[in-house]
C-alpha positions as CSV (number, residue, x, y, z in Angstrom):
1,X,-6.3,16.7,24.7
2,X,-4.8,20.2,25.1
3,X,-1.7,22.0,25.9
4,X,1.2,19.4,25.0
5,X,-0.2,16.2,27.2
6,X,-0.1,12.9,26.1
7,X,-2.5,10.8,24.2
8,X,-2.7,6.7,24.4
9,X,-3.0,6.5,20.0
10,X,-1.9,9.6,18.9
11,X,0.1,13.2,20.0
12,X,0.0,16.5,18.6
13,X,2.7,19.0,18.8
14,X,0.3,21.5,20.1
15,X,-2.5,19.3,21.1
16,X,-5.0,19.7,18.4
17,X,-6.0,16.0,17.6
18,X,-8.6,15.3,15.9
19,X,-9.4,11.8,15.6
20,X,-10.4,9.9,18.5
21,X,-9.1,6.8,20.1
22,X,-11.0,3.7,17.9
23,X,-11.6,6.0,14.9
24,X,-12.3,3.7,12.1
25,X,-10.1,5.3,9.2
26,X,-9.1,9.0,8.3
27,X,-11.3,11.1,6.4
28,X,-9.6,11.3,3.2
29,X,-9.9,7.7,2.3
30,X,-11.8,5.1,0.8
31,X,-11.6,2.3,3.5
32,X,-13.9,-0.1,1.3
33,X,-11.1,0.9,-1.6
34,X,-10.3,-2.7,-3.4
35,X,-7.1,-3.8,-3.6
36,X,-5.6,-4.9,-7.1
37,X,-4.1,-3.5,-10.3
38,X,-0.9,-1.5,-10.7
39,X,0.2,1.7,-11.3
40,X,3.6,2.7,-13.4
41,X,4.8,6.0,-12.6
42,X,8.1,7.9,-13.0
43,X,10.1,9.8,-9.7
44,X,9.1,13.3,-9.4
45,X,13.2,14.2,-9.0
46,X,14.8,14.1,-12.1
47,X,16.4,10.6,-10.3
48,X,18.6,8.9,-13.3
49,X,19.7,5.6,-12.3
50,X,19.9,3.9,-8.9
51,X,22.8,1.8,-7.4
52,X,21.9,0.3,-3.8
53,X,19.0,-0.8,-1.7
54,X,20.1,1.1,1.3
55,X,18.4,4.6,1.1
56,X,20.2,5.7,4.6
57,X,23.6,6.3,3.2
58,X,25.2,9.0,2.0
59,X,27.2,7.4,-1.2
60,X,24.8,6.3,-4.0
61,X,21.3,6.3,-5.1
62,X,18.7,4.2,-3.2
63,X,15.4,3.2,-5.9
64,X,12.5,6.4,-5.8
65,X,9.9,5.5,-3.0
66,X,11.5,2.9,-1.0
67,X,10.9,5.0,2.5
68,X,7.4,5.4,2.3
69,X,6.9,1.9,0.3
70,X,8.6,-0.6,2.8
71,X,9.6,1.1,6.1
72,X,7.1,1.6,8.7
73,X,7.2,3.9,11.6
74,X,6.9,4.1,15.3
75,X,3.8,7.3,14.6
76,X,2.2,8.2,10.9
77,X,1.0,11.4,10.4
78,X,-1.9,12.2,7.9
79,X,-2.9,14.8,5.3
80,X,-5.3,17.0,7.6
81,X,-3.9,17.7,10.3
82,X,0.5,18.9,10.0
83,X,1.8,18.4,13.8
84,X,-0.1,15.6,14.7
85,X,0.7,11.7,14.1
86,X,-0.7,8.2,15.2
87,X,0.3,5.3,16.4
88,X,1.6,3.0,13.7
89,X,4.1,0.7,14.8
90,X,3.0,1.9,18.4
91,X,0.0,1.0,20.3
92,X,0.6,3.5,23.5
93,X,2.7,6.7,23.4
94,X,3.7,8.5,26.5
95,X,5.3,11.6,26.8
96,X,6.4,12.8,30.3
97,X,5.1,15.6,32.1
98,X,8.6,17.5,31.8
99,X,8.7,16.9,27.9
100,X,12.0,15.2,28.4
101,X,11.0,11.8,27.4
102,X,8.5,9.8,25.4
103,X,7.8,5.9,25.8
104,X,6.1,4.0,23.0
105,X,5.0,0.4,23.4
106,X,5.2,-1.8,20.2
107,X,2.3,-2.7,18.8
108,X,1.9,-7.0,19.3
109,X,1.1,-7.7,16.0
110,X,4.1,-5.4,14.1
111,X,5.9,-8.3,12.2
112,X,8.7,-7.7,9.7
113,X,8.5,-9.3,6.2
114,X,10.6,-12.7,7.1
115,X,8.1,-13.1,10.5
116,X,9.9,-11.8,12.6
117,X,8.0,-9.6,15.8
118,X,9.2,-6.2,16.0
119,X,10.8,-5.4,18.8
120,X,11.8,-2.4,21.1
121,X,15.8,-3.8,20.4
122,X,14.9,-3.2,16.9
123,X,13.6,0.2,17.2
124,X,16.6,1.2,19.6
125,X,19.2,-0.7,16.8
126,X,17.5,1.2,14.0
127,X,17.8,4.4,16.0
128,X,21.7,4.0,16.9
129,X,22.4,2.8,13.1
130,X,21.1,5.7,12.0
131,X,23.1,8.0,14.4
132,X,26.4,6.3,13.5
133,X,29.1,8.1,11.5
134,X,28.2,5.1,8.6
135,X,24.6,6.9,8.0
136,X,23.8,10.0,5.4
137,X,25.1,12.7,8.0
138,X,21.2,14.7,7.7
139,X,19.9,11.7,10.4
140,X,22.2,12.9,13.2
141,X,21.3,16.4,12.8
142,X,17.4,15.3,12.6
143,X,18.0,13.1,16.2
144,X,20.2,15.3,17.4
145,X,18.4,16.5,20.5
146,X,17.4,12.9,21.7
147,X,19.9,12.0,24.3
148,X,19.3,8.1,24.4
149,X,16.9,5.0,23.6
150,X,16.6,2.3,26.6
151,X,14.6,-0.5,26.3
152,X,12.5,-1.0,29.0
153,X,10.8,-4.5,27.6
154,X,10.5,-6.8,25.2
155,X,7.8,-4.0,23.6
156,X,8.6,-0.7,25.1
157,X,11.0,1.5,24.5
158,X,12.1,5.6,26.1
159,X,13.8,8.0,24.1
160,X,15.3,11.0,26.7
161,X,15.5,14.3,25.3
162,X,18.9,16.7,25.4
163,X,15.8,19.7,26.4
164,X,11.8,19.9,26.5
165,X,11.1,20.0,22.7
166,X,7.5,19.5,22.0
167,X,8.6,18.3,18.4
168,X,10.4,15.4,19.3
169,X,7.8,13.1,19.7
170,X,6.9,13.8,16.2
171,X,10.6,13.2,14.8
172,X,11.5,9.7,17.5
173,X,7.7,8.9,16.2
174,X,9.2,8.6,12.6
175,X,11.9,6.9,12.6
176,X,12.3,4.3,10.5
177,X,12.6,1.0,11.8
178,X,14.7,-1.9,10.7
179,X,15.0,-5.0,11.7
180,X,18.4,-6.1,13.7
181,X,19.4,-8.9,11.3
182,X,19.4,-6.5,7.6
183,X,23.7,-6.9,6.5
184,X,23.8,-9.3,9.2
185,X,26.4,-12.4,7.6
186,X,26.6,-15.1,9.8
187,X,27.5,-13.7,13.4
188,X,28.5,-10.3,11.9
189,X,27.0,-7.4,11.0
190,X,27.9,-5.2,8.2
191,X,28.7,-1.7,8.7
192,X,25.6,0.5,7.6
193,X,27.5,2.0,4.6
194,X,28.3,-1.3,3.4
195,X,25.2,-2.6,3.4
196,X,24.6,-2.3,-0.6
197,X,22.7,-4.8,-2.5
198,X,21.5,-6.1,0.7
199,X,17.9,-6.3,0.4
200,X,15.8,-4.3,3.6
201,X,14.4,-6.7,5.9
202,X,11.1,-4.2,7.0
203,X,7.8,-4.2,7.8
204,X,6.6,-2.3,5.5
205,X,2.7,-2.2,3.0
206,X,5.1,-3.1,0.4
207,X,8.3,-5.5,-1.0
208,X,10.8,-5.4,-3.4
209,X,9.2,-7.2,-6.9
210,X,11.4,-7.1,-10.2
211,X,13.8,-4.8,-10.7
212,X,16.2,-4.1,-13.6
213,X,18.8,-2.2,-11.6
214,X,19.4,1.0,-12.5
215,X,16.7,1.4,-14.9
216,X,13.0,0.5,-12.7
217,X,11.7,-1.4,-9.9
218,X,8.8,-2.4,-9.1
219,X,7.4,-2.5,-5.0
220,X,5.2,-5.5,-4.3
221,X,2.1,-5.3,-1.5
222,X,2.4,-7.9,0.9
223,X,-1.0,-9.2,1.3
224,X,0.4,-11.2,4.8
225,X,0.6,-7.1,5.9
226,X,0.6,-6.9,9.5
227,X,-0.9,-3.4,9.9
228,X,-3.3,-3.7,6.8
229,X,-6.9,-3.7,8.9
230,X,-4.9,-1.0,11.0
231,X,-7.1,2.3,11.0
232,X,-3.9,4.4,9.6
233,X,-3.8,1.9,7.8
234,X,-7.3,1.6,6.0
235,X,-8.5,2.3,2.7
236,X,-4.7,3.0,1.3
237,X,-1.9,1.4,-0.2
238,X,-4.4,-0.1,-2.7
239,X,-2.7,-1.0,-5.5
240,X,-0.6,-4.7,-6.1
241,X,1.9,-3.5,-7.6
242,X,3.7,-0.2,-8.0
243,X,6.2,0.6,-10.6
244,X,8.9,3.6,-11.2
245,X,10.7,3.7,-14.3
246,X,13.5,5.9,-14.9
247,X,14.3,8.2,-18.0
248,X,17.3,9.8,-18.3
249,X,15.8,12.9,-20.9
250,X,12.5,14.4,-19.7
251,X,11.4,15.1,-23.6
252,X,11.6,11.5,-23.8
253,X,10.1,10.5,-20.7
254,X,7.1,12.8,-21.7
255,X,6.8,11.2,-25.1
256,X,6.7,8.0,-23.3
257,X,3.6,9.0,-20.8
258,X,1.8,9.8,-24.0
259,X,2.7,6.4,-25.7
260,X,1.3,4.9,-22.8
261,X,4.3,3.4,-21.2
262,X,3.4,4.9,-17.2
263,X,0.2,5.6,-15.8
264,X,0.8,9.0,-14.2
265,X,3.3,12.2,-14.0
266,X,3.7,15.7,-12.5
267,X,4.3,18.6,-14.4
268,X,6.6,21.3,-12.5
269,X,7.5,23.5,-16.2
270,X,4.8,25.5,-17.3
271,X,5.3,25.6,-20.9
272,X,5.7,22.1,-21.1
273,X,2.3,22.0,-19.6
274,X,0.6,24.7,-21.4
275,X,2.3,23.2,-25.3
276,X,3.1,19.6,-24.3
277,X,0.3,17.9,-23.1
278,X,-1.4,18.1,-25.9
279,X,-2.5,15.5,-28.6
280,X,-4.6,12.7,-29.4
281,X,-4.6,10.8,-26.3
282,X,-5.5,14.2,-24.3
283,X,-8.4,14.9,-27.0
284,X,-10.2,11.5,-26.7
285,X,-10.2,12.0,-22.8
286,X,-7.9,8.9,-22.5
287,X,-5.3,10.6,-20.5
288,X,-6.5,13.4,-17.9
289,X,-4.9,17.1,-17.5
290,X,-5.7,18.5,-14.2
291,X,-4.8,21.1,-11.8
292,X,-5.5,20.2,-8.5
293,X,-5.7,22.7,-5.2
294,X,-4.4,22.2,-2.1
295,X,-3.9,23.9,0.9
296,X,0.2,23.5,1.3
297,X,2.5,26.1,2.3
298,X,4.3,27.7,-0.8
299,X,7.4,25.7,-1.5
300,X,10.3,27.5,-1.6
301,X,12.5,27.1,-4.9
302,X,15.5,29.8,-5.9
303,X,19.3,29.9,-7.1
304,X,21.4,29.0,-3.9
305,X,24.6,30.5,-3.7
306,X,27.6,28.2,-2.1
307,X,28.7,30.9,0.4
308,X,32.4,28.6,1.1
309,X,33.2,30.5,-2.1
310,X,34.9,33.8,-1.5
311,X,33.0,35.9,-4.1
312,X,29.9,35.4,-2.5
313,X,30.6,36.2,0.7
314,X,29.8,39.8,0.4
315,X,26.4,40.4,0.7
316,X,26.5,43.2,-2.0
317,X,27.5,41.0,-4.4
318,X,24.4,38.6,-3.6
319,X,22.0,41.1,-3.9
320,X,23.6,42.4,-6.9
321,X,23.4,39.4,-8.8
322,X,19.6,38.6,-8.1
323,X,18.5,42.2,-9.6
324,X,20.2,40.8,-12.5
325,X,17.5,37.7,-12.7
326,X,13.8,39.9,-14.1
327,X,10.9,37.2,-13.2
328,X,8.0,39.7,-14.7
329,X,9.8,38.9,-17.9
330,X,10.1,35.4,-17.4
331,X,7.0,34.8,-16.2
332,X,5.2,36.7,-19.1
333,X,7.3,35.4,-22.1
334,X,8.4,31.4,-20.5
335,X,6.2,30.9,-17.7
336,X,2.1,31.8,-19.4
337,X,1.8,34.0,-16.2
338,X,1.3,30.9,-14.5
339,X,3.7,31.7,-10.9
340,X,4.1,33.8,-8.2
341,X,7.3,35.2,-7.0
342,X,8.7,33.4,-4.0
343,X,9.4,36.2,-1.2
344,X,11.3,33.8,1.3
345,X,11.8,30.9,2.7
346,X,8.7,30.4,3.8
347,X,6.0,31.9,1.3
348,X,2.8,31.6,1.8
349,X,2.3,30.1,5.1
350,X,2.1,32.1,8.6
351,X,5.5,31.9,9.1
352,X,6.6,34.3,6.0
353,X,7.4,37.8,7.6
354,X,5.8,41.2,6.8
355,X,6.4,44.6,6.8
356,X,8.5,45.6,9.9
357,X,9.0,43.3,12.9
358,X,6.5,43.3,15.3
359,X,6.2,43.2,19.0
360,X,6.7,39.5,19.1
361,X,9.7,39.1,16.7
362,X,11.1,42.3,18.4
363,X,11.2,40.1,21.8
364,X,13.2,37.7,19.8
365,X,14.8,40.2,17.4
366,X,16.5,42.2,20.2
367,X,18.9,40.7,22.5
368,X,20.8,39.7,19.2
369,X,20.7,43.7,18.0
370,X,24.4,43.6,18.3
371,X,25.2,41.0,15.9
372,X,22.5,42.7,13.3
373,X,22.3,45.6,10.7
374,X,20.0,48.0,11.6
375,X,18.3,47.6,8.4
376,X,16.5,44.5,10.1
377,X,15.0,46.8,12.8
378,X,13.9,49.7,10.8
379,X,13.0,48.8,7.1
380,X,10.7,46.2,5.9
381,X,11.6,43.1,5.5
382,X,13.3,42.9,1.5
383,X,11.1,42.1,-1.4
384,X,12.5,40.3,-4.8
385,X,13.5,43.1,-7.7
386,X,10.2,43.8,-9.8
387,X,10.3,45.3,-12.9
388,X,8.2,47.3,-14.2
389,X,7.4,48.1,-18.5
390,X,6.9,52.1,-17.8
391,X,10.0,53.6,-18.4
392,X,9.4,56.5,-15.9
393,X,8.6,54.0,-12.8
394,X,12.2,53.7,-11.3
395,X,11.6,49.6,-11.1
396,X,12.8,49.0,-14.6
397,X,15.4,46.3,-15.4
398,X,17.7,49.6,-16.6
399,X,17.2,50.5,-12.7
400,X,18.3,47.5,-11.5
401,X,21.2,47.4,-13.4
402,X,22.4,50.2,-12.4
403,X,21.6,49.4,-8.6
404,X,23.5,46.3,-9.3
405,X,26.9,48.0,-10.7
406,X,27.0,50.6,-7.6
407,X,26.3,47.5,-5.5
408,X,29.5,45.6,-7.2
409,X,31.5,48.8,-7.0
410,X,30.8,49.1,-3.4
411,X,32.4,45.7,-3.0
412,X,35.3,46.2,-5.1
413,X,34.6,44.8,-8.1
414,X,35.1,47.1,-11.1
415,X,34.8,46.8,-15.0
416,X,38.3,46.7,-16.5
417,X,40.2,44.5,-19.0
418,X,36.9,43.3,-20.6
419,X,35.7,42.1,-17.2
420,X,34.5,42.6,-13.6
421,X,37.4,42.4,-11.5
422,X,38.4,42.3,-7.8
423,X,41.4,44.5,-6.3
424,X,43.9,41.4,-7.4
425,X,42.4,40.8,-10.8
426,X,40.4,38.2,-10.9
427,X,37.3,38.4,-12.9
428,X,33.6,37.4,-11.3
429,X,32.9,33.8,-12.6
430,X,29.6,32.4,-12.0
431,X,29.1,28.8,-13.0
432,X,25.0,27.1,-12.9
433,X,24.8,23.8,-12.4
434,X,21.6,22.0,-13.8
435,X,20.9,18.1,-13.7
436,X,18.3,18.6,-16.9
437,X,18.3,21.1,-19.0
438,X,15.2,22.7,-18.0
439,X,16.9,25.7,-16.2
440,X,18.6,26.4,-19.4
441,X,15.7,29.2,-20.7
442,X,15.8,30.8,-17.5
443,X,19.8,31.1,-17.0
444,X,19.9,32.4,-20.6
445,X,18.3,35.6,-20.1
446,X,19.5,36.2,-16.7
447,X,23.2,35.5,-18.0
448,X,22.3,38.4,-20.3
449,X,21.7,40.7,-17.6
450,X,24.8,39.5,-15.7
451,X,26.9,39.5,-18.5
452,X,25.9,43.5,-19.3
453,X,27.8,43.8,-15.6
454,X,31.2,42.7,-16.6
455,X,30.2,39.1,-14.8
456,X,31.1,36.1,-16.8
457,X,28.2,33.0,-16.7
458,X,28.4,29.3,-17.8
459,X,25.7,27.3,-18.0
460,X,26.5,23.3,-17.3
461,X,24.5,20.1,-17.7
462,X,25.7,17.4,-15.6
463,X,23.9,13.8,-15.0
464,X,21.7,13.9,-11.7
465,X,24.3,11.8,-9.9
466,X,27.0,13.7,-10.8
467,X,25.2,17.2,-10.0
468,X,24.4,15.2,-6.5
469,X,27.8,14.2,-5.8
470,X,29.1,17.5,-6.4
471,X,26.5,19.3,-3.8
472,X,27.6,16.6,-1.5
473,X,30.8,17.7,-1.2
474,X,30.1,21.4,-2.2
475,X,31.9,21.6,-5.3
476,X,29.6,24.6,-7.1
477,X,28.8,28.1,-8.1
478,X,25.0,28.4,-7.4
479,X,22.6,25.8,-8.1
480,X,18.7,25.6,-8.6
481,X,16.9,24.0,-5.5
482,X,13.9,22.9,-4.0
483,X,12.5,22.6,-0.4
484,X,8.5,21.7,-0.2
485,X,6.4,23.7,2.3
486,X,5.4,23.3,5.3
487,X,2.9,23.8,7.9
488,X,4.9,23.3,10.7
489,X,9.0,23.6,9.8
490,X,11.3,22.5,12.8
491,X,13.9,20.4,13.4
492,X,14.6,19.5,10.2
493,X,16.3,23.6,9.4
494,X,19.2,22.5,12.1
495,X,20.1,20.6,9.1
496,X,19.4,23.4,6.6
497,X,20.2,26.2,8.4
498,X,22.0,25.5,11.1
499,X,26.1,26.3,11.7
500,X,26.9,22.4,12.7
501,X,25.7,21.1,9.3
502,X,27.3,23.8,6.9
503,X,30.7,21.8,6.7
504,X,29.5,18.1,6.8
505,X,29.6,16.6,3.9
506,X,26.0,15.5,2.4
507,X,24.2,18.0,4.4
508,X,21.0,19.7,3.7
509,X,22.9,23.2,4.6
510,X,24.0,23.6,0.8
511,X,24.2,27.3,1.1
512,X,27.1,26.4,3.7
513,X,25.6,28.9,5.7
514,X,27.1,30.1,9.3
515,X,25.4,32.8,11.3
516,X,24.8,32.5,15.4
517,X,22.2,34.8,15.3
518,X,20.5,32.5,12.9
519,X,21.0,29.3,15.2
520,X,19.8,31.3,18.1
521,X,16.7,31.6,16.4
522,X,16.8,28.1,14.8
523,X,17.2,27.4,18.8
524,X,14.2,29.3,19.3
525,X,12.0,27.4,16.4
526,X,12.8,23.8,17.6
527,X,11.9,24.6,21.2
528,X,8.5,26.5,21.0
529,X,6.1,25.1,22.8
530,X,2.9,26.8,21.7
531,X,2.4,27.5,17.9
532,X,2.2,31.5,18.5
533,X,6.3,30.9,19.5
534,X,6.6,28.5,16.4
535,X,5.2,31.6,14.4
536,X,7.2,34.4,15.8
537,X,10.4,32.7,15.3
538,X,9.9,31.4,12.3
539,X,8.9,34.9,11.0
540,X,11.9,36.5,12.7
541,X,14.1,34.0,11.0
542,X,12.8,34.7,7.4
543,X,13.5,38.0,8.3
544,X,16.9,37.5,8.9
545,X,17.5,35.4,6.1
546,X,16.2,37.8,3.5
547,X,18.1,40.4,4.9
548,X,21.3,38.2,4.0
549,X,20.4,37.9,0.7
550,X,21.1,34.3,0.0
551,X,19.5,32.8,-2.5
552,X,17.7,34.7,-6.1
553,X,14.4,33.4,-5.3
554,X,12.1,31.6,-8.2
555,X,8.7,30.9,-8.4
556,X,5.9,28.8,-6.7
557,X,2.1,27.9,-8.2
558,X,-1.0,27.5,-6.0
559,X,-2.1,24.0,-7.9
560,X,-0.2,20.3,-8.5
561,X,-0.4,19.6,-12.6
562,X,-0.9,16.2,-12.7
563,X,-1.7,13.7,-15.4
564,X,-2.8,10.3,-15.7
565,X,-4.4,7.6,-17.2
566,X,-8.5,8.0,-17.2
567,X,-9.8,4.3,-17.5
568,X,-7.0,3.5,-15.1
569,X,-8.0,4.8,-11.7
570,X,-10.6,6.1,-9.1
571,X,-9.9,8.3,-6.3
572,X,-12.4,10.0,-3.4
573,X,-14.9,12.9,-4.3
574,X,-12.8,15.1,-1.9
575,X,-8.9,16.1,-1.4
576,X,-7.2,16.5,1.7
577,X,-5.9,20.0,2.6
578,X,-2.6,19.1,2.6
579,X,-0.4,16.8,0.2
580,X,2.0,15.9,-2.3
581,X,0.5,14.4,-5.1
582,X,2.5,11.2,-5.7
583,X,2.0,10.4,-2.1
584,X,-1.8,11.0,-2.8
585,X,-1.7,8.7,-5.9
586,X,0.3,6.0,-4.9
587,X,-1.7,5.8,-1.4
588,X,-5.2,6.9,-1.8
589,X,-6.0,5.9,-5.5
590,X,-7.1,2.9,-6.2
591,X,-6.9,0.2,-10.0
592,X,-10.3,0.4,-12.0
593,X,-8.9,-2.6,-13.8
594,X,-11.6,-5.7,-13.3
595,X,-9.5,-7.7,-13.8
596,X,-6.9,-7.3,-11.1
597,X,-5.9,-10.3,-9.3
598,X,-5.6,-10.6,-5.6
599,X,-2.1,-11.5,-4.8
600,X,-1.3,-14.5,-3.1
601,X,0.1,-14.7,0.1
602,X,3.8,-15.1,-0.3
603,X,3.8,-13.9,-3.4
604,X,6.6,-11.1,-3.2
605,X,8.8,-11.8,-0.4
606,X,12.6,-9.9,0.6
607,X,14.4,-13.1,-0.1
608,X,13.0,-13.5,-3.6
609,X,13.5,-10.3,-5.1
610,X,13.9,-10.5,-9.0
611,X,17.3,-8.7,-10.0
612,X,17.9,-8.0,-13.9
613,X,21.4,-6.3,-14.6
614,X,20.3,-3.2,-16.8
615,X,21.5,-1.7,-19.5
């Protein structure tokens, strides 16, 4: 198909699909991979505990996984192709010629895990559950733009669109679906964000096995699968059973990879890497150090700074504070020369910008000239500080220093009374926020540098769900964050971008950031039609943000560390272009163990899910 018409199993944001109707499996996969074994693994967040079996609300921890693991999907995507998905849950999409609408029929066969068909009153209950002032607030900034969902049969269901949005197939195509009776209690039905310990009813590869709360779990296949000989479907979820365990210290939990208590881990600190996986087990070939390529879109990573608080307002002081940070440093004495500097928001993909605007940012660029400093029309686009060793270059850290102070001046803050002060007196504070510990080499040396400013620093350690409570509810300095790349970014920056989401609580807006002329463009983002308008806006709104100076930008690698067990596992000859290695792992790979048993049907079901009370 081209242009943005409809296809009967599969649509494409800008037409490009690849496989064809009655394609037997994606490329990527084993489809004769046998099922059997189990895999142990740890979250790649620095997750500590978890307290519910709801992962849609705001309050609380929901167990590592549990999206991808139990709750299927109208559409699946793959990792080749980044703006095109298949039908999962659906049999037939149909998108209307006026891109307001799209129709999926449910497939026949889509069962839940008690039996139960799914039906298009499910899909349109899951839809208006998740859009209810009970859900994590990110879902009704995700479905924002879709106006309605009417069931038009026992299997088909319309979602109308607010505008033409040639993304919105893609998001309505993943929502996840639930069935109607999950917190049901009799006749009644449980408010969303009451719905606790109330174990999913979905349909789906995998159940909930034993758990002791708080502390693992362990996700069950379901060998009664409805969509197992699916062709989305074949050759993955291979393994019986799949285990996360948690560890609340990350020297510990490496220790424990080593001593053989979990199968596989990711590595995101590079000395750790380069000094820690090291030993017996890595020297007898038992355990497996790699660094795998892939084809992603840098991910973005930096200090954000909670623009609610006064002091940062100013974009002087901003800028100021990130000459402080000197990465050439860190990435020679901490790092083994292992990163590259993140630029923007978008690094390493099409959509970073370049230079000076071009023609087809200008189109964009210019009716909002009023509401922009000239800087963004006549210099190119900011670069991080670099520093430079040569004394006589003008880029030392000396240089920036100095740059800084003028900047902090500028903005009224002055040296006086043993610190930097505004007009009333009140000195610069900055407090870091860190759920682990690991930040703690970088924020030492940078605190150095801020401290030679007259800027006081403190460094704090908090437990993950503390450090996650307190984001919710914007109660920080500046914290270290994360945002994976992608090759096609959309909807989801409403939510972290986007004026409407800056004061809701929970939001992925944690900068608390408020700027029209960035929603105009956001505006301009969701609605393109071709993937030349994706570009241009995209690059026009990296633009703008790096002109605003929001966040001291970190670091990004071009490979996924990974290590696992060797006698454990096999995997295809090839890797997909793009992918996150857990979701690789835990989908693609398959047990080496002869000795895995099938499981019995029935084996693992939602009413029999093993609770022990942790520690």
């Amino acid at each position: 198909m081209t242009g943005n018409a409809w296809a009967v199993h599969a649509y494409a944001q800008f037409g490009d699909i690849r496989y064809p109707a009655g394609f037997t499996h994606f490329s990527y996969v084993n489809p004769a991979a046998p099922k059997g074994g189990e895999i142990v693994l740890v979250p790649p967040t620095r997750q500590s505990n978890f307290d519910k079996y709801n992962p849609f609300t705001l309050k609380g921890s929901a167990p590592p996984s549990m999206l991808g693991m139990m709750f299927d999907t109208l559409l699946v995507g793959n990792m080749e192709e980044p703006t095109t998905a298949y039908g999962l849950l659906a049999s037939d999409i149909q998108v209307a010629p006026d891109r307001m609408s799209v129709t999926f029929q449910i497939h026949p066969q889509a069962r839940f895990h008690n039996g139960d068909p799914v039906l298009a009153s499910d899909v349109r209950h899951s839809f208006e559950r998740l859009t209810s002032k009970h859900a994590a607030p990110q879902y009704r900034t995700y479905f924002g733009e879709v106006k309605t969902a009417t069931v038009l049969g026992e299997r088909s269901i319309r979602f109308d669109f607010v505008r033409p949005n040639s993304e919105l197939p893609l998001i309505v195509g993943g929502l996840p679906v639930f069935s109607q009776k999950w917190g049901l209690q009799g006749d009644t039905l449980k408010p969303l964000d009451q719905m606790v310990m109330d174990v999913p009813i979905s349909s789906g590869p995998y159940r909930i096995g034993p758990v002791q709360f708080g502390k693992d779990i362990t996700y069950v296949r379901d060998p009664a699968y409805w969509g197992k000989d699916l062709n989305v479907r074949k050759g993955l979820f291979n393994f019986d059973r799949i285990t996360y365990k948690i560890y609340k210290d990350s020297t510990a939990q490496l220790e424990a990879f080593k001593a053989g208590e979990f199968d596989y881990m990711q590595s995101f600190v590079a000395r750790e890497w380069a000094r820690a996986y090291t030993g017996r087990a890595f020297e007898r070939g038992e355990l497996v150090k790699a660094e795998l390529p892939h084809g992603n879109a840098g991910d973005f990573q930096g200090f954000l700074f909670n623009l609610r608080r006064d002091k940062f307002k100013d974009v002087r002081v901003r800028q100021a504070i990130a000459l402080a940070m000197d990465f050439e440093w860190l990435n020679r004495q901490l790092f083994y020369n292992a990163y590259s500097r993140v630029r923007g928001n978008f690094v390493a993909s099409d959509f970073e910008a370049k230079g000076r605007p071009g023609p087809e940012e200008l189109v964009l660029l210019a009716p909002l000239r009023g509401k922009l400093s000239s800087a963004v029309f006549e210099q190119e686009v900011p670069q991080p500080p670099k520093t430079e060793l040569a004394s006589d270059s003008g880029h030392t850290l000396r240089d920036h220093l100095r740059q800084a102070r003028d900047l902090l001046k500028d903005a009224g803050w002055t040296y006086r009374e043993g610190a930097l002060r505004n007009a009333q007196g009140l000195p610069l504070t900055l407090e870091f926020l860190d759920s682990s510990g690991s930040m703690g080499r970088v924020v030492t040396p940078f605190a150095k540098n801020l401290e030679k400013l007259g800027i006081q620093v403190q460094y704090k350690v908090i437990d993950f769900a503390l450090l996650q409570k307190r984001m919710d509810v914007f109660d920080f300095d500046i914290i270290s964050n994360r945002t994976v790349g992608s090759e096609a970014p959309g909807t989801e920056l409403l939510e972290r971008f986007g004026s409407k989401s800056a004061d809701v609580e929970g939001s992925g807006n944690v900068l608390g950031l408020k700027d029209p002329v960035v929603d105009a463009l956001l505006d301009k983002a969701v609605s393109a039609s071709t993937r030349p308008e994706l570009v241009a806006s995209l690059r026009a709104l990296d633009r703008v943000l790096r002109h605003g100076h929001y966040v001291v930008p970190h670091w990004y690698g071009a490979v996924h560390r990974v290590s696992w067990r060797a006698a454990a596992f096999d995997r295809p000859a090839s890797l997909p272009r793009y992918y996150q290695p857990e979701a690789l792992v835990t989908t693609v790979w398959w047990s080496r163990s002869a000795n895995a048993k099938p499981l019995q049907s029935g084996s693992a079901t939602t009413s029999n899910a093993v609770v022990k009370k942790g520690p």
